[in-house]
N, C-alpha and C positions, 0 to 999 in steps of 0.2 A: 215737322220740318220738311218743306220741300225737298223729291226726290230728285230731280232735276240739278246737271253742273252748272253753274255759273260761267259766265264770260273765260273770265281769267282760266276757268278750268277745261273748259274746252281748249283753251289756247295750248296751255300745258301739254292734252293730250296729243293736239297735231303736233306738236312740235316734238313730244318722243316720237310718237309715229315715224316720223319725214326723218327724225334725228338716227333712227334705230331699222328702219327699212332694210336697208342692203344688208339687216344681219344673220346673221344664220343661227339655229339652235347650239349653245355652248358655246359664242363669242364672246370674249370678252366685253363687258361693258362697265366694269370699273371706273376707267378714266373718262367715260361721257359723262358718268354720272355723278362725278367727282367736280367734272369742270361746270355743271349748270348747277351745283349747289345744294341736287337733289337729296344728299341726307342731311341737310338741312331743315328739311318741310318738318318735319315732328316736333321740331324743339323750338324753343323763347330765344328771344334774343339774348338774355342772361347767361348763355351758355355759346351765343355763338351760331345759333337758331336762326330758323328763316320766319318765326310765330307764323307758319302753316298750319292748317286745319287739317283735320284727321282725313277729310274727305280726299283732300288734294294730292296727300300721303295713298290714297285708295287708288288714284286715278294714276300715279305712276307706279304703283304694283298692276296696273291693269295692262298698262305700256309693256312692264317688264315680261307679261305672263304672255300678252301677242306675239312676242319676238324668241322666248326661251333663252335670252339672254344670259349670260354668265355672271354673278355679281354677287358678294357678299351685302345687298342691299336687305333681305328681305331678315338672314341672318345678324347681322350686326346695326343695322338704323330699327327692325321693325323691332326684333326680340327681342335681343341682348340692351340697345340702345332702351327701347320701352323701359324693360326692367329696373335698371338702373337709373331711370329718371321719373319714375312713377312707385319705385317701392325701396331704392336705397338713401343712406342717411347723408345728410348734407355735405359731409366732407367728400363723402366717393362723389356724388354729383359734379361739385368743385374741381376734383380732379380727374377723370373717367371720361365725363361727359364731352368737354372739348375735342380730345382725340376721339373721338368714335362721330360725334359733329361734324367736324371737318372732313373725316373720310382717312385721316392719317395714320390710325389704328383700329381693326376690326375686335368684333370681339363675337364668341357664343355663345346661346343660353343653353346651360347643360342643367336637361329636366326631363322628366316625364311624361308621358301623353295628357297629364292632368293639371301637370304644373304643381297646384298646390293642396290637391283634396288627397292626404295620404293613404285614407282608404281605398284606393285604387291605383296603388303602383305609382305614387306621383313621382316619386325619386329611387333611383336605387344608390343615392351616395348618402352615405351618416356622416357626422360633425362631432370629433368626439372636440371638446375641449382644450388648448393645449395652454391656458395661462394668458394674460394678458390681452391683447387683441389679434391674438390666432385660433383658428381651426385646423385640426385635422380629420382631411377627407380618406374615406377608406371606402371602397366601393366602386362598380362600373355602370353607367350609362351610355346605351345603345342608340341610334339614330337623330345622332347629334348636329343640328345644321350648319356646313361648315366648319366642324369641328376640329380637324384637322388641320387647317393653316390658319383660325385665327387667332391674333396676339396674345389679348384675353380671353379667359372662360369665369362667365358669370355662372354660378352654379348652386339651384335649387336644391337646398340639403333639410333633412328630417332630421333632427337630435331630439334631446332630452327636453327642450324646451319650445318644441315642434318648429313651425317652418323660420327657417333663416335662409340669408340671400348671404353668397363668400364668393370670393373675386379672388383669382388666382390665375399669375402666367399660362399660359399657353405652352411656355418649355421649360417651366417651372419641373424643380427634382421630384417624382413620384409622382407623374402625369406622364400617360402612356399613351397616345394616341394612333388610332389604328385604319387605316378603309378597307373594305371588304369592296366585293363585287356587288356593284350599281343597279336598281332597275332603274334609275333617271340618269342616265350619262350628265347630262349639263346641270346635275346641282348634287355638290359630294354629303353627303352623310355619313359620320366617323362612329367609331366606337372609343369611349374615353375611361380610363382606368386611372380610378385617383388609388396610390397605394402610401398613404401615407402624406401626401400631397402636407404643406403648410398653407393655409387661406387666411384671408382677410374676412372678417364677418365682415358685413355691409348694408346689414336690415337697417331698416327706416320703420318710423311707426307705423302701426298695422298692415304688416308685411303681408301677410296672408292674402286680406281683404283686396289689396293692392295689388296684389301679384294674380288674383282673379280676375280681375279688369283685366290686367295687361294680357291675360290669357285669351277672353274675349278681343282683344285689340289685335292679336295676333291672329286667330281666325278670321276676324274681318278681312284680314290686310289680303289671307290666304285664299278667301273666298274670290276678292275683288281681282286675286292674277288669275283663279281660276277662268272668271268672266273675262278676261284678256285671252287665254287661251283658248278659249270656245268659239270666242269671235273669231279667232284666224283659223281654226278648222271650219268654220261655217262660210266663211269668206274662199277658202280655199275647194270647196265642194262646191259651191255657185260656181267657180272661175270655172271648172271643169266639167260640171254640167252643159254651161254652154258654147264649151267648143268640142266636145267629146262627141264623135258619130257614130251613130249603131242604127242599123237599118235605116239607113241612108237618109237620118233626121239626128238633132241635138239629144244629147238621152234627159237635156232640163228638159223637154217638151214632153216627156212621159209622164202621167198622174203618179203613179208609183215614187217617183223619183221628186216630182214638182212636192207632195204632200210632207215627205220625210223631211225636206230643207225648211219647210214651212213651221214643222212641227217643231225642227230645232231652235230655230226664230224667238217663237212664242218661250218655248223655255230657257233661252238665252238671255231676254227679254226680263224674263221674271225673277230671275235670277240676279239680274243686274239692280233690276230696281228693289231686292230685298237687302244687297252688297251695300246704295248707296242710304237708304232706310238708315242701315246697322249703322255707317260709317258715318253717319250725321250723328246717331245715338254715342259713337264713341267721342267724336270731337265735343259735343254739350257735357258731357259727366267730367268730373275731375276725379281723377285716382281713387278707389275704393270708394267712391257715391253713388257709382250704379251696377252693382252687383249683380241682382237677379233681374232687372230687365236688359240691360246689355250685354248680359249671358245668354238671355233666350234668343235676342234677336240676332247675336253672333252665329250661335247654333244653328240658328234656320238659314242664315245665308252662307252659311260654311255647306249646309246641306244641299239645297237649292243650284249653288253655283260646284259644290262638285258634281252633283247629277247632272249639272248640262254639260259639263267638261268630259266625262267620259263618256254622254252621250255622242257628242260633238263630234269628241276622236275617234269612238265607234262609228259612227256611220258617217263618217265623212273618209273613212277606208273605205268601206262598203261602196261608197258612189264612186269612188277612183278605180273600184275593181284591182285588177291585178296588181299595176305597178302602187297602189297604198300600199303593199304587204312589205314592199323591198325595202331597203336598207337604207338606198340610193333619196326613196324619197322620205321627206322630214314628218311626215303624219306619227310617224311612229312615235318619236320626240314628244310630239303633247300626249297621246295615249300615256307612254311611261310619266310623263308629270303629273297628268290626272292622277295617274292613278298613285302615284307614291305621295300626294299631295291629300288624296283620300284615306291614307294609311297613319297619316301624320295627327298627334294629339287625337286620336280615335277616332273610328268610323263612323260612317253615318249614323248607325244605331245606337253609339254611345248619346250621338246629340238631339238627336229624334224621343229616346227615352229622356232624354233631360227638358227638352222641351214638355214634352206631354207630363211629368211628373210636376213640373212651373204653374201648365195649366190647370189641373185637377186640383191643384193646392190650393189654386186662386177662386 
């Protein structure tokens, strides 16, 4: 599949761009992105949908990641929204999906860095049983996106009968939600304590399988703001290069300095074109049909575009010198997202050894 946007998808991009401009890191952007329709792109019309393509969904996490915008966009349309319309059963769709569509109910995916492989910590919430079409949840999950003020919490649980998908209030009795102190000021991640909690089961067939995609779909998404975020610190280190004077010349006119912005280029660059690679691979697959290749190619570009993102924020301090350190100026903002955005569903090394394990098998 061509790596290259489309018309329409350029279109889309200037117009977040132009639309999101004057915003600063941790603005609000709910209501813009409410009023163009934007969590609409993921879903079918059956639901209320805009039948967007996975890529176009890429291209405005790319919007969001330039701006550091404020928005339960990434949390409840990419995860929770995924989840629920890629691996729950036809009545939750029916009912779930509209509000979380429309923009009129958020909702979180409460899971694990793995999502669904429970040999590595995918959950720490169990499912005991409780009769009829309830769950009870008992258990706490840590760095939960948005977790803390949205409506609903979809939530990744491990029982007796391994992975199920359970849907449960937000202020629902015996759901404790907590925030701690930030390293990304402008995106909250909670601490969430089911103690007893009653749930709704909500798997759909082959939840598992399903629920791996949508894991890949969710690093795509995470990758592709990465590549938004890189571009406005490499954009913002050009600005400054060339009006910045140091012995009585531009400090772009220094090799030193010309070589670093160049170098960021090239792996911004690369990084982009393996985001929209990946993000073409998610829109051709349907739910649970492309497991281990849309896993690898998730991985690499989760990889790829986080490494440009905290190169980016690194050295585009670096070239602002002094005043990148302060407070005052916004560099700091993408550093802390890179990097809490690199901490999220495992580090590079978790995806790098999954990649190379893909290979060697193959």
């Amino acid at each position: 599949m061509p790596i290259n946007l489309t018309v329409e998808q350029k279109d889309l991009a200037e117009t977040l761009g132009e639309m999101w401009a004057g915003f600063v890191p941790g603005e609000d952007a709910w209501p813009s992105i409410r009023e163009l329709g934007l969590t609409e792109i993921p879903f079918p019309a059956a639901v209320g949908g805009a039948d967007g393509t996975f890529r176009d969904l890429a291209v405005v996490m790319t919007g969001l990641g330039r701006t550091l915008a404020s928005a339960p966009f990434f949390s409840s349309v990419v995860m929770a929204g995924l989840a629920v319309f890629e691996a729950a059963d036809d009545r939750t769709r029916r009912e779930v999906l509209p509000g979380l569509v429309s923009g009129a109910q958020t909702a979180a995916l409460v899971c694990g860095p793995t999502i669904v492989d429970s040999s590595v910590s995918a959950s720490s919430v169990d499912a005991g049983d409780a009769g009829g079409r309830e769950l009870i949840l008992s258990g706490v999950q840590h760095a939960v996106v948005d977790g803390a003020s949205a409506d609903l919490l979809v939530v990744v649980t491990h029982g007796s009968s391994g992975v199920q998908l359970a849907l449960v209030e937000g202020s629902a009795a015996g759901v404790q939600r907590t925030v701690g102190e930030q390293l990304d000021g402008t995106r909250q991640l909670a601490t969430i304590a089911f103690r007893g909690a009653v749930a709704q089961p909500i798997s759909g067939p082959d939840v598992a399988a399903r629920l791996a995609d949508v894991r890949s779909r969710i690093l795509i998404a995470l990758a592709a703001e990465q590549v938004g975020a890189a571009r406005t610190c490499l954009e913002m280190a050009v600005d400054y290069a060339r009006t910045r004077q140091q012995f009585g010349r531009t400090i772009g006119s220094f090799q030193g300095i010309k070589h670093k912005l160049v170098d960021l280029l090239v792996a911004i660059e690369l990084a982009e074109a393996t985001v929209l690679d990946a993000s073409g691979e998610a829109g051709r697959r349907e739910g649970g049909s492309g497991t281990a290749e849309l896993a690898d190619r998730a991985a690499a570009a989760r990889v790829l575009a986080t490494r440009a993102a905290m190169t980016a924020a690194e050295e585009s301090i670096q070239v602002h010198g002094g005043i990148g350190f302060t407070w005052e100026h916004p560099l700091h903002h993408y550093f802390r997202r890179a990097k809490a955005n690199q901490l999220l569903f495992g580090d590079d090394a978790v995806h790098m050894q999954a990649v190379g394990r893909s290979l060697t098998a193959s």
